[in-house]
C-alpha positions as CSV (number, residue, x, y, z in Angstrom):
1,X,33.3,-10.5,-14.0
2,X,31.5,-13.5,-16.3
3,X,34.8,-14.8,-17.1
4,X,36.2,-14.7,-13.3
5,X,33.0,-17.0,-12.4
6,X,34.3,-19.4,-15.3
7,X,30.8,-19.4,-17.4
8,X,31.0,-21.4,-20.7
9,X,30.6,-18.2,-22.7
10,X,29.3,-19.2,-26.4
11,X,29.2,-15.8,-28.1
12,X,30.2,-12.2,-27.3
13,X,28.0,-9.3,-29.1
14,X,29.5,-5.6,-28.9
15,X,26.4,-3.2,-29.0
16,X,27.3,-0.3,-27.2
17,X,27.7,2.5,-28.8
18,X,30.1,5.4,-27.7
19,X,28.2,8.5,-26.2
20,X,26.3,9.9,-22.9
21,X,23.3,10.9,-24.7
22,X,19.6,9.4,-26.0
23,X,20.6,9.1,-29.4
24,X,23.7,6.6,-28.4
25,X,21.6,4.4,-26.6
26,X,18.9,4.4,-29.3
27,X,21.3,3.3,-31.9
28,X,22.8,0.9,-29.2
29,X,19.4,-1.3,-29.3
30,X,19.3,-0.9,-32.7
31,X,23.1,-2.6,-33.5
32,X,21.7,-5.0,-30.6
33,X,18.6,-5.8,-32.8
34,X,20.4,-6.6,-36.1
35,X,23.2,-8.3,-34.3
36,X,21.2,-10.7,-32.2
37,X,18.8,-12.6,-34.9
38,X,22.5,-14.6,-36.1
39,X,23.4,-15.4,-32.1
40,X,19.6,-16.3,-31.5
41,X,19.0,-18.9,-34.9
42,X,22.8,-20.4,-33.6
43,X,22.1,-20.8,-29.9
44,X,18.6,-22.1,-30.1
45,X,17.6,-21.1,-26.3
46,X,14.9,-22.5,-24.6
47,X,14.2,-20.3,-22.3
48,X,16.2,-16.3,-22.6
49,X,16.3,-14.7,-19.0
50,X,16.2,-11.4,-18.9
51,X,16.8,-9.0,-16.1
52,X,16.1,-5.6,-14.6
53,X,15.2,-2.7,-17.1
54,X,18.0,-2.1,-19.1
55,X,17.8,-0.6,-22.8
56,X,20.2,-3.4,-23.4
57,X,17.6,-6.4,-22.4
58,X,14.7,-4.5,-24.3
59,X,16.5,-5.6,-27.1
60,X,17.3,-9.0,-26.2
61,X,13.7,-8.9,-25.2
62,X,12.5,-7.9,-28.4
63,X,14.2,-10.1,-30.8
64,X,13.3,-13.4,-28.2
65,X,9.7,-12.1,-28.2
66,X,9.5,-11.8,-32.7
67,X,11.5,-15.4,-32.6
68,X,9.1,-17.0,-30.5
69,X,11.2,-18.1,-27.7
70,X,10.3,-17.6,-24.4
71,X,11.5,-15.4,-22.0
72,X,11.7,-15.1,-18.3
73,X,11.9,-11.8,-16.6
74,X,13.6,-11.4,-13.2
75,X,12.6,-8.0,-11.3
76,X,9.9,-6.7,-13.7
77,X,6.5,-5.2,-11.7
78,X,8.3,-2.4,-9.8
79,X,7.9,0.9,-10.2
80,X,10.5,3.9,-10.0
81,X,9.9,7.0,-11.6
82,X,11.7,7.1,-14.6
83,X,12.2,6.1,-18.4
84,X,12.5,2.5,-16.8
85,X,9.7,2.1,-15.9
86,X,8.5,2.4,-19.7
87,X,11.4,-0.3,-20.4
88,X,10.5,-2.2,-17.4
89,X,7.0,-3.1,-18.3
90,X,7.5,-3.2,-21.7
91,X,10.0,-6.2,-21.2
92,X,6.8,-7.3,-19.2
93,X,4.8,-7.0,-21.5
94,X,6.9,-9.4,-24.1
95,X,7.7,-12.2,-21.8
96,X,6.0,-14.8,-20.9
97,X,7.1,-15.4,-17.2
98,X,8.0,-13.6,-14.2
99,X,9.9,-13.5,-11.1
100,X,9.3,-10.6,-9.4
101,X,11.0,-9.3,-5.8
102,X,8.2,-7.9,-3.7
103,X,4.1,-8.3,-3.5
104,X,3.7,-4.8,-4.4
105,X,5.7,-5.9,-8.0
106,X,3.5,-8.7,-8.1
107,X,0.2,-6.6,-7.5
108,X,1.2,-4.8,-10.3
109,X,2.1,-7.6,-12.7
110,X,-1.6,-8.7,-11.6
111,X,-2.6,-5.4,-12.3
112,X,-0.9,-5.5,-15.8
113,X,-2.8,-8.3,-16.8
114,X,-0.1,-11.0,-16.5
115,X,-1.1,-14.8,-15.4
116,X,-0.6,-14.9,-12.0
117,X,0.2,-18.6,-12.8
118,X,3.6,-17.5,-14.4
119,X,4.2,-15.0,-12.1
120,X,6.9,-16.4,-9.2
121,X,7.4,-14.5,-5.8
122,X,10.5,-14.6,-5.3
123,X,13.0,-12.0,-4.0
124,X,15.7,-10.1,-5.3
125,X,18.7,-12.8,-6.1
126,X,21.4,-10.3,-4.9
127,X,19.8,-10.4,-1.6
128,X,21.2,-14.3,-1.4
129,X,24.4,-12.9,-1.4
130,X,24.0,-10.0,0.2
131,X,22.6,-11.0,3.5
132,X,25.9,-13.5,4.2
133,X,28.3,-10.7,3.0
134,X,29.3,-9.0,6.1
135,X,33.0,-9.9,7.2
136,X,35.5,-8.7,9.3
137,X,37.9,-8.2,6.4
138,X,36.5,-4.8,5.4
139,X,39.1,-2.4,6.4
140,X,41.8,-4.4,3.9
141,X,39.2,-3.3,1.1
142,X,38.4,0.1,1.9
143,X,42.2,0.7,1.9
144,X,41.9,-0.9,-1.6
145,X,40.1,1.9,-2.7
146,X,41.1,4.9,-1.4
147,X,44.0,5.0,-3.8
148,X,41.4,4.7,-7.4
149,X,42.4,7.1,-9.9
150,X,39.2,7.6,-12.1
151,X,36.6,10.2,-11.2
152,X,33.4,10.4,-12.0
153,X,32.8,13.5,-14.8
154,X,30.9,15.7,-12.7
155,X,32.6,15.3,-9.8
156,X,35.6,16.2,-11.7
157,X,34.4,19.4,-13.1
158,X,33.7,20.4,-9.7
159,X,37.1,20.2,-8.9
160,X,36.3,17.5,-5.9
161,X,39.2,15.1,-6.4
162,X,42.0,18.0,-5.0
163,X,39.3,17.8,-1.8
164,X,41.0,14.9,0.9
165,X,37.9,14.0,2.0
166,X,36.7,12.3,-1.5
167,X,37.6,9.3,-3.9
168,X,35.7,8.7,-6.6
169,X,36.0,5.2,-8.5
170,X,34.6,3.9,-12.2
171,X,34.1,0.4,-11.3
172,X,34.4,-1.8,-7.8
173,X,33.7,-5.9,-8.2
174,X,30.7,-6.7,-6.5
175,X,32.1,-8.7,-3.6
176,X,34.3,-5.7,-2.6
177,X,31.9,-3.4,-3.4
178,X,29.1,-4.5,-1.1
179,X,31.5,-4.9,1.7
180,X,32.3,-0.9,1.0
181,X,28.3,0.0,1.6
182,X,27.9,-2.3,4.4
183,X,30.8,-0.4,6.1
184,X,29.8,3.1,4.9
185,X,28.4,5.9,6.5
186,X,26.1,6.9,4.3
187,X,25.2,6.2,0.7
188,X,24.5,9.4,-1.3
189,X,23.1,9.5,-4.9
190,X,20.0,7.9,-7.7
191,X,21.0,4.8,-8.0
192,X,18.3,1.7,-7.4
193,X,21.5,0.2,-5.4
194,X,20.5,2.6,-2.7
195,X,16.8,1.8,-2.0
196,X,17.2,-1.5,-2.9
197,X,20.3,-3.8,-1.4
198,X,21.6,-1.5,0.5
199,X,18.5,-2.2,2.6
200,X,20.1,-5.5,3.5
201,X,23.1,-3.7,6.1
202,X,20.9,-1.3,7.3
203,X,23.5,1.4,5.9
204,X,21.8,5.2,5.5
205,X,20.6,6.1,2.4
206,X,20.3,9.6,1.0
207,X,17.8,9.2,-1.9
208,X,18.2,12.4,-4.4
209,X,15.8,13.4,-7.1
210,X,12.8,11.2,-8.5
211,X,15.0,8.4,-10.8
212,X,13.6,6.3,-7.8
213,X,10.0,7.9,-6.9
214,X,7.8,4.4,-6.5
215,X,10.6,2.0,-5.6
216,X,9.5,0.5,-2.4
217,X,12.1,1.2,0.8
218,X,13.6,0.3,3.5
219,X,13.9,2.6,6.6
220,X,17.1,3.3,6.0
221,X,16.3,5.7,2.8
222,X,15.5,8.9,3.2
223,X,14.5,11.1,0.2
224,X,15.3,14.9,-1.1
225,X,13.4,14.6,-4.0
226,X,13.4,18.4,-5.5
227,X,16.2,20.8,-5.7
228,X,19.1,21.2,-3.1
229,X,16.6,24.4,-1.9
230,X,17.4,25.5,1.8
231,X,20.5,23.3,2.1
232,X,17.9,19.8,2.3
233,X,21.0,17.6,1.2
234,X,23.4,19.0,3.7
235,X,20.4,18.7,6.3
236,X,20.3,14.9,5.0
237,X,23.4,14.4,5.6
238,X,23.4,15.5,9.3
239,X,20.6,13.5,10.4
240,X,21.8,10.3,8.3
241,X,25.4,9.5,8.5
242,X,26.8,7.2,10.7
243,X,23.0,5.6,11.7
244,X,22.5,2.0,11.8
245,X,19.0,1.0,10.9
246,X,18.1,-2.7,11.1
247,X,18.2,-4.9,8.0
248,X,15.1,-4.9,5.4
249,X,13.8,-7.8,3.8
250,X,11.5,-6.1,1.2
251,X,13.4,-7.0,-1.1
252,X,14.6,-10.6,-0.7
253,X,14.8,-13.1,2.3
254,X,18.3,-14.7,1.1
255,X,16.5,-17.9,-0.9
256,X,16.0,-16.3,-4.3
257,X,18.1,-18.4,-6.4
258,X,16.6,-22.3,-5.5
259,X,12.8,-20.5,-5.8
260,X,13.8,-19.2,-9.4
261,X,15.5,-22.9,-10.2
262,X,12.3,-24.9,-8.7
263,X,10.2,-22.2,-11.3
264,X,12.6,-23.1,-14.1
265,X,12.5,-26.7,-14.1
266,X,8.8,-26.5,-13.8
267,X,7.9,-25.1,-17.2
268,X,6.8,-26.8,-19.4
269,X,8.4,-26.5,-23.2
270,X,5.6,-28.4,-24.5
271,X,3.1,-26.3,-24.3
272,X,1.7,-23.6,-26.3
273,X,4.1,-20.3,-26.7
274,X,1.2,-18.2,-27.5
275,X,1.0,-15.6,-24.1
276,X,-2.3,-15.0,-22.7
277,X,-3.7,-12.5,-21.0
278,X,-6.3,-12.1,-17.8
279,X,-7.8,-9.5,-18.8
280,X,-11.0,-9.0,-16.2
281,X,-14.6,-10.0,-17.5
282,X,-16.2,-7.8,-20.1
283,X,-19.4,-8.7,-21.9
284,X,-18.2,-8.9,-25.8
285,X,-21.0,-6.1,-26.7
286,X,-19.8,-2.8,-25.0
287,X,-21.2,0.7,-26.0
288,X,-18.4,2.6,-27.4
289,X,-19.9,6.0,-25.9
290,X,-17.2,7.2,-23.5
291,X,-19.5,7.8,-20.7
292,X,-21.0,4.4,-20.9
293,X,-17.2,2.8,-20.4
294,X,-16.8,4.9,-17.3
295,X,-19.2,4.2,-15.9
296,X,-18.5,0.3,-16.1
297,X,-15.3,0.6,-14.7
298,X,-16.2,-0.6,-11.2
299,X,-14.6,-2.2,-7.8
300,X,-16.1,-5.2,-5.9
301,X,-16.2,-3.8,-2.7
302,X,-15.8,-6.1,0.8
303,X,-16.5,-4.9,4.5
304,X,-15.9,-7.6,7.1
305,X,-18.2,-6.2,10.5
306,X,-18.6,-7.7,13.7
307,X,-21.8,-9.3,12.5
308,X,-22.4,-9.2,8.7
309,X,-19.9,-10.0,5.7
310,X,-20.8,-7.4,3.2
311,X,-19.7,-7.6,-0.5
312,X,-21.1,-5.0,-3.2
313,X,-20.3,-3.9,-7.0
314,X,-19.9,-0.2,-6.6
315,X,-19.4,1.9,-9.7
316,X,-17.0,4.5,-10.5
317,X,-19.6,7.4,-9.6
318,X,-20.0,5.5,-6.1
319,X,-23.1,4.0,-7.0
320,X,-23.7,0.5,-5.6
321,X,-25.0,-1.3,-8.2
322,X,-25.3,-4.7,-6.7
323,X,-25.2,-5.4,-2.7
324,X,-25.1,-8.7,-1.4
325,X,-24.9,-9.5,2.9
326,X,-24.6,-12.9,4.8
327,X,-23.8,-13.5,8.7
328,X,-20.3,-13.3,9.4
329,X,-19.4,-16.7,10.1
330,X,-17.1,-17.1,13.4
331,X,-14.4,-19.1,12.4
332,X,-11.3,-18.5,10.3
333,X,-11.9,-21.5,7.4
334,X,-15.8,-20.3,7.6
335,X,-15.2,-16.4,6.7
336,X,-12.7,-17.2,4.5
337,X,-14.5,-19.6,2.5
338,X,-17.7,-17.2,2.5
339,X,-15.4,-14.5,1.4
340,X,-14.7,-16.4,-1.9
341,X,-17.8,-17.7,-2.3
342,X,-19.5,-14.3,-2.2
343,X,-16.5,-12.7,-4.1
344,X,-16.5,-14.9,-7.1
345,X,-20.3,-14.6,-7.0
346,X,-20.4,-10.7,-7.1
347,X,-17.7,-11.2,-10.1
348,X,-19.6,-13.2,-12.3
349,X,-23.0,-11.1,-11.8
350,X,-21.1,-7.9,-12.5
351,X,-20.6,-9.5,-16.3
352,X,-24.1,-9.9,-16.7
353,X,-24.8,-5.7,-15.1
354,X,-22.0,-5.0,-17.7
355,X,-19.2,-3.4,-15.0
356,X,-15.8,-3.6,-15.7
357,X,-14.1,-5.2,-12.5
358,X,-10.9,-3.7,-11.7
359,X,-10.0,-5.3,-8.3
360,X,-11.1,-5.9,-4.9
361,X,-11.4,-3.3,-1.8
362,X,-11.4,-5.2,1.5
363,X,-12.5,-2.8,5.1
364,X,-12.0,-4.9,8.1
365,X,-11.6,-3.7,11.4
366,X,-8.6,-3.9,13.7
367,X,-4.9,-3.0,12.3
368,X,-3.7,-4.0,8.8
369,X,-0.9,-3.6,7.2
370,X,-2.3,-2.5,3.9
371,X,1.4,-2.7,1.8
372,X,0.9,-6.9,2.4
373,X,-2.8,-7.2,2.6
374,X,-2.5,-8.4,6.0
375,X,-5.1,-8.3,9.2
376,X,-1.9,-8.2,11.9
377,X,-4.6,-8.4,14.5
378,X,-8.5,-7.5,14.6
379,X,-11.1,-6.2,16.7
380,X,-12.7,-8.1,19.9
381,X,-15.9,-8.6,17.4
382,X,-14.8,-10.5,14.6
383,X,-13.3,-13.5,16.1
384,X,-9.7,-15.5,14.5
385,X,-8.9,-12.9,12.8
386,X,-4.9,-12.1,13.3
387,X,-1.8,-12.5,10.7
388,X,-3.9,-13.0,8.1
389,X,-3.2,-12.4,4.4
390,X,-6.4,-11.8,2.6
391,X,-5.0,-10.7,-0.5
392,X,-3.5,-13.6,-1.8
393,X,-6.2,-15.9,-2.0
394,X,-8.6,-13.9,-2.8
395,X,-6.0,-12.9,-5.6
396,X,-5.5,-16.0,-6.5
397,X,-9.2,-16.7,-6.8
398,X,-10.3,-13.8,-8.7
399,X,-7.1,-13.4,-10.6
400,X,-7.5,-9.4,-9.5
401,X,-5.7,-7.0,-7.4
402,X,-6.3,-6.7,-4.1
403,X,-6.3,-4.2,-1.6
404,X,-6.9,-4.2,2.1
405,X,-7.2,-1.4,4.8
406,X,-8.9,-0.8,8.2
407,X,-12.2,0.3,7.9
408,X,-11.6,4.2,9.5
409,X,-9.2,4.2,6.9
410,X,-11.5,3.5,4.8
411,X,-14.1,5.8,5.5
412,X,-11.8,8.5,5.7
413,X,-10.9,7.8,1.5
414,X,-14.9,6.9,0.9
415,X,-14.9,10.8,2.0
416,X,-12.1,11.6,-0.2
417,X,-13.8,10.4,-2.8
418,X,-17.5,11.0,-2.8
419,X,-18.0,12.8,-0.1
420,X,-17.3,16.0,1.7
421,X,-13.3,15.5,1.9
422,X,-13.5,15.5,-1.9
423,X,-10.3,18.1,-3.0
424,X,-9.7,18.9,0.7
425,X,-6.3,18.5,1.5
426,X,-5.9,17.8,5.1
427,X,-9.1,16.2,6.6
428,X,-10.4,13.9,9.5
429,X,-12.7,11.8,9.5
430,X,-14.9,10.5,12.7
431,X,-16.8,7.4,13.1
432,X,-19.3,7.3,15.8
433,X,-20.9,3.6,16.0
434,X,-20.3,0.5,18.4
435,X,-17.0,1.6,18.4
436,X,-15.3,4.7,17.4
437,X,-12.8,4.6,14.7
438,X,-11.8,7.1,11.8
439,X,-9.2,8.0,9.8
440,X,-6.8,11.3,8.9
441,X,-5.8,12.6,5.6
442,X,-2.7,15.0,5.5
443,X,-1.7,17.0,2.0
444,X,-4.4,14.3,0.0
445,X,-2.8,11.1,1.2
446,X,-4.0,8.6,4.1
447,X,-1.6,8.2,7.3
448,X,-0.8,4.9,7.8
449,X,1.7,5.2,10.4
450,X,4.7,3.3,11.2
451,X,3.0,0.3,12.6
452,X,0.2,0.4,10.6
453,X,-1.8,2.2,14.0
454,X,-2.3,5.6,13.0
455,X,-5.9,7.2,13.1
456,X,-7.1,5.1,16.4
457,X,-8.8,7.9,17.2
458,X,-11.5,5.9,19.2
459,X,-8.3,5.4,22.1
460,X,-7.6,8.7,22.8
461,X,-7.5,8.9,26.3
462,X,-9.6,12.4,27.9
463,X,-10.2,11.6,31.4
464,X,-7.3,9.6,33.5
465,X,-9.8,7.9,35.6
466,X,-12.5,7.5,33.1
467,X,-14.6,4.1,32.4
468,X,-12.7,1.0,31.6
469,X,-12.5,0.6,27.2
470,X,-12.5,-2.5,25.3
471,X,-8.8,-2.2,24.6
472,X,-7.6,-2.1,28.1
473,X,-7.3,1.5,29.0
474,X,-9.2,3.9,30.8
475,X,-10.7,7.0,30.0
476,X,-10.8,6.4,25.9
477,X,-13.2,8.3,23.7
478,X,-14.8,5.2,23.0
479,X,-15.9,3.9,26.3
480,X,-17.5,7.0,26.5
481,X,-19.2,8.0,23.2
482,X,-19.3,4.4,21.3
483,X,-22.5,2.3,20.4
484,X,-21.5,-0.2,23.1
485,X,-20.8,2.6,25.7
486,X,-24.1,4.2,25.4
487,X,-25.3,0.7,25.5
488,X,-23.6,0.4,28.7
489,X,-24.9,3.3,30.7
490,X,-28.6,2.5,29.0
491,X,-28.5,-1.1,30.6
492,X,-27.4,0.4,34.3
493,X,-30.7,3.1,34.2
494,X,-33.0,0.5,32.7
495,X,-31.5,-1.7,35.8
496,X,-32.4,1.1,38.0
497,X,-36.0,1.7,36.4
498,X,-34.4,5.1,35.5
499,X,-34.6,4.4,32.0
500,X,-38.2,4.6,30.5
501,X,-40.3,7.4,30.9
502,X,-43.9,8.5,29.5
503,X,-44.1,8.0,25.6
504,X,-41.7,4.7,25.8
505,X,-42.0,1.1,26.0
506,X,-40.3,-2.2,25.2
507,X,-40.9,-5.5,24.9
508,X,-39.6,-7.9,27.6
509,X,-37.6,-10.1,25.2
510,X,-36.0,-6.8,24.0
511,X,-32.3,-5.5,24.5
512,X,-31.5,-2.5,26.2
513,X,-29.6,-0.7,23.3
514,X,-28.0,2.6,22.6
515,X,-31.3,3.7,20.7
516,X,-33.2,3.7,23.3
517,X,-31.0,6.1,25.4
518,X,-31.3,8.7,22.9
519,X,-35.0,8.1,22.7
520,X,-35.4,8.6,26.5
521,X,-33.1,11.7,26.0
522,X,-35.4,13.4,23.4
523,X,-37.9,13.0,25.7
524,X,-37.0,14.9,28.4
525,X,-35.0,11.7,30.8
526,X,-32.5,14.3,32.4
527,X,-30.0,11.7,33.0
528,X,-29.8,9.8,29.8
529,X,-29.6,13.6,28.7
530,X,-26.6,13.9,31.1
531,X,-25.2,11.0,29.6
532,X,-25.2,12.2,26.1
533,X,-23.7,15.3,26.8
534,X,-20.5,13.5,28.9
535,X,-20.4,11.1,25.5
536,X,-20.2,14.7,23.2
537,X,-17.8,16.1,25.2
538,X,-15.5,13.3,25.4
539,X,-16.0,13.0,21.6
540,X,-15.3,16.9,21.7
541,X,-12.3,16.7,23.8
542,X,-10.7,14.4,21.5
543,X,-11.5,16.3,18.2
544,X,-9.8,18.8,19.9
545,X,-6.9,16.9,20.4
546,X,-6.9,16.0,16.9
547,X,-7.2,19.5,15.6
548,X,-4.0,20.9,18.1
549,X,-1.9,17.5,16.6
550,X,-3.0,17.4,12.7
551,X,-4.3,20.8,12.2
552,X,-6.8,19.6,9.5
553,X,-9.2,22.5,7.6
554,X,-12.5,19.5,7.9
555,X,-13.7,17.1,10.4
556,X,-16.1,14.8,9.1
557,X,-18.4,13.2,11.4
558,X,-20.0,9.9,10.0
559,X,-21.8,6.9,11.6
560,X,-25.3,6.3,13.2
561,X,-23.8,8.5,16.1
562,X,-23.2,11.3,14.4
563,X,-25.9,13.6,13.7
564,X,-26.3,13.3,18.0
565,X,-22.6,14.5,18.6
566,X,-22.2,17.2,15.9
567,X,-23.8,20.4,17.9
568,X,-21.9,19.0,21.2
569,X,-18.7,19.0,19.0
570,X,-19.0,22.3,18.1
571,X,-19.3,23.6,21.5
572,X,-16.5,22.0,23.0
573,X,-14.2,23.5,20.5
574,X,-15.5,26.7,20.8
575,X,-14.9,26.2,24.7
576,X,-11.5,24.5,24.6
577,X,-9.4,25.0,21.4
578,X,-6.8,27.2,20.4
579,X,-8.3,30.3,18.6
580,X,-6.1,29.8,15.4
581,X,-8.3,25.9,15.2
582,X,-11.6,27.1,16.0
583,X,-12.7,28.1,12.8
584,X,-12.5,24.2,11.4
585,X,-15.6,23.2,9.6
586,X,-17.3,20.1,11.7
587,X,-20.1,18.3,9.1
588,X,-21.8,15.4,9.2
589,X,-21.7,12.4,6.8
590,X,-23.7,12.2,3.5
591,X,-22.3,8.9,2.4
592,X,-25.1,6.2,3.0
593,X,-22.4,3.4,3.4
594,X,-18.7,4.7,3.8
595,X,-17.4,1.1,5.0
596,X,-18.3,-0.2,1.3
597,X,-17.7,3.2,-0.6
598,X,-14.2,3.4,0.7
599,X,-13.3,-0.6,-0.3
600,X,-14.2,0.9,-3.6
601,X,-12.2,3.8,-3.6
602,X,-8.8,1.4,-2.7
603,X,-9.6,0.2,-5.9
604,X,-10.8,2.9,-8.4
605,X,-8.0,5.4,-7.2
606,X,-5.5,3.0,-8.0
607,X,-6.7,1.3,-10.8
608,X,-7.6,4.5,-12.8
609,X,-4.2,6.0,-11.7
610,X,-5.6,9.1,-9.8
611,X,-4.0,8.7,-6.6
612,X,-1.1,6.6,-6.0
């Protein structure tokens, strides 16, 4: 296929060595290593290029690395299950720039330590070609093919190639190839092909096994990771063949190739070889007592509310070692500049309390689209705040990973964490304060959803003709049992003079707020009484929703709110729920600040590899 596209071809190397198994392709890097010191001193490169994760490019790798030339590695940063990886990232490791496909591959490259100055976003090359490919002369090439010869080894032991329905083939040029999967069916099998450009027809996938467990996909893939157990593959099979999803760009837009030639003509060959890495700040003087480094190891910690910018140091055991708080500004430019200022800050004061920083957790609320780092579109209280990517400057910036999620998210993994949802596999969590928010966690993991709009628990809807929400609906939990909607109702009794009664007062200047309902409550005001017990019972109503959808064994109430609700909780499921959820446990929050605690935990879960 080199020769057909007419390359100058300066020296051919024959490395592989005959054989299926591990020792073969052992002793192939090993011919590769002795062969390629001769071709190397002769060619004098400037630059090798190596791609993917082959055992072949380790080599070429290798030798480039010990002959101080530089290398460029296209695709490293991605992740997908197998002896690869280890290949992968140690290629990686030895080269000294990087075009990666995805921002998940270049979060990881971060992560790895690599200068995110040589690190170029860039998509998958193949994607230029393969997002032009389809043509209408497809059926010419699938008749091409039917007639192949060779079988693959397995398939032949089974005895498939006697069935009508199969053809197997050892090797189909690219071009022909790709019009063959964009035609297809269905693709079956392992191979990276599957989760990664078939993505760009929109062709079915059937992933099998793990060889590809991390790989990000498209919607098109489905997986049957374990055994074929209860006929999953045949079950695949049925729900996936002859689908058409739309096309995925994770992988590539279609303008790799002049991105990695702009990169190229940029380096420099002057300067210094030597690699560097970003390692994050350390104080030179670190206890080697194993506890102590632990307990360094620590996450700088950002939660964007309605009215303060929040940014913290919190520690591995969830201990907030530094806390620092401004106004959030209302402008775009202005939060984002405050953001960075207070970031960069917190970094360089976490060197002098000797933590470890190992990235940045970001809780903001609205919807966010945690797999890009991107607010998609905020809450009415924190102003200019849609389609906007947090993580890369702040990335940039800090030279750190970042992470970003909404803040009920986040306070459902703060409870995974620290708190009570700590080694409980299906959870909830609740949060009752100006708004009402939460998040769900199903067999350990968060729920994301497909739009990034799972866990709005706040807008589910218990009364058709209930009072009018925030986010245009009627009846939500929230305009009955949020901060703001107590506020509400508090404002019409003060109006009315209904409010007060003996053992209050308040100061003219002073606002009618959701305190001062439950104040008049505990003090024997029947109707902000009344009022409190609609607001539990709507929050009840919609717990109980939640336990007849997720089925979870805990539901964690947190927020200033919560303590109020819990007992009026409890009743309503006792009153309304099936029998077989009425046993759930309902708790209240211990976590002092779950909005900052779960930034944290985006970070310390990853970076420590517990949860991934």
């Amino acid at each position: 296929m080199i020769e057909q596209d007419d390359f100058d071809i300066h020296t051919r190397l024959h490395t592989i060595v005959r054989g299926e198994d591990e020792a073969a392709m052992v002793e192939s890097v090993g011919l590769a290593l002795v062969k390629l010191p001769d071709v190397l001193n002769r060619l004098k490169p400037d630059i090798m290029i190596v791609h993917g994760d082959r055992f072949d490019a380790l080599a070429l790798a290798t030798s480039a690395a010990l002959m101080n030339i530089r290398i460029l590695h296209i695709e490293g940063g991605e992740v997908s299950g197998t002896i690869d990886d280890s290949i992968r990232h140690a290629i990686t490791k030895l080269a000294h720039y990087h075009v990666c496909c995805t921002r998940s591959a270049e979060q990881h490259l971060i992560a790895m330590c690599e200068d995110h100055d040589r690190i170029l976003l860039a998509g998958c090359p193949s994607y230029d070609k393969l997002l032009s490919a389809k043509n209408k002369d497809y059926m010419s090439i699938i008749r091409m093919w039917l007639g192949s010869k060779e079988m693959v080894r397995v398939m032949r032991k089974k005895g498939i190639e006697h069935h009508p329905n199969f053809r197997a083939v050892k090797h189909v040029p690219f071009d022909q190839f790709i019009q063959l999967v964009a035609h297809a069916g269905c693709m079956i099998g392992n191979s990276s092909c599957g989760v990664r450009e078939v993505g760009a027809f929109g062709t079915p996938v059937i992933n099998l096994g793990t060889r590809q467990t991390g790989r990000e996909t498209g919607e098109n893939v489905l997986h049957v990771r374990d055994a074929d157990t209860q006929d999953k593959i045949l079950h695949a099979l049925q729900l996936q063949f002859g689908k058409q999803y739309p096309c995925s760009k994770i992988y590539g837009d279609g303008n790799a190739v002049p991105r990695i030639l702009k990169f190229l003509k940029s380096i420099d060959l002057k300067e210094p070889l030597q690699k560097k890495f970003c390692f994050p700040p350390v104080k030179d003087n670190i206890s080697q007592d194993i506890d102590h480094i632990l307990e360094t190891q620590s996450a700088l910690a950002v939660d964007l509310g309605g009215t303060n910018l929040r940014v913290a140091i919190v520690s591995m055991k969830g201990e907030i070692v530094k806390r620092y708080t401004q106004l959030n500004p209302k402008t775009y430019e202005d939060r984002l500049e405050l953001i960075l200022k207070m970031c960069i800050e917190a970094a360089s004061e976490a060197v002098n309390v000797n933590c470890r920083i190992l990235g940045v957790g970001i809780s903001t609320g609205g919807r966010v689209n945690p797999r890009e780092g991107i607010v998609l579109h905020s809450t009415k209280l924190i102003q200019e705040w849609s389609s906007v990517d947090l993580r890369t400057p702040i990335s940039d910036a800090l030279h750190l990973p970042v992470w970003v999620d909404n803040d009920g998210n986040c306070a459902a993994l703060a409870e995974r964490k620290f708190g009570h949802g700590k080694g409980i596999e299906n959870f909830v969590t609740l949060i009752t304060g100006t708004g009402i928010g939460g998040g769900i966690v199903h067999q350990h993991e968060l729920i994301h959803g497909s739009s990034f709009c799972a866990a709005e628990l706040g807008h589910i809807v218990v009364s058709l003709d209930g009072p009018e929400c925030l986010c245009g609906s009627q009846g939500c939990i929230e305009a009955y049992a949020s901060g703001t909607a107590l506020q509400r109702e508090a404002k019409k009794l003060h109006d009315e003079d209904l409010l007060l009664v003996e053992g209050m007062s308040m100061k003219e200047e002073e606002i009618v707020s959701a305190a001062h309902l439950i104040q008049a409550a505990k003090l024997g005001n029947t109707k902000a009484e009344s009022i409190l017990r609609t607001a539990g019972t709507a929050l009840g109503l919609g717990v109980v929703n939640i336990l007849h959808t997720v089925n979870p064994s805990l539901v964690i109430l947190s927020g200033v709110l919560a303590s109020h609700y819990v007992n009026a909780v409890k009743d309503v499921i006792n009153r309304q729920a099936l029998s077989s959820v009425k046993t759930v446990d309902v708790v209240v929050s211990n976590l002092a600040d779950p909005a900052l605690l779960g930034a944290a935990s985006l970070v310390l879960d990853y970076t420590t590899r517990r949860i991934y």
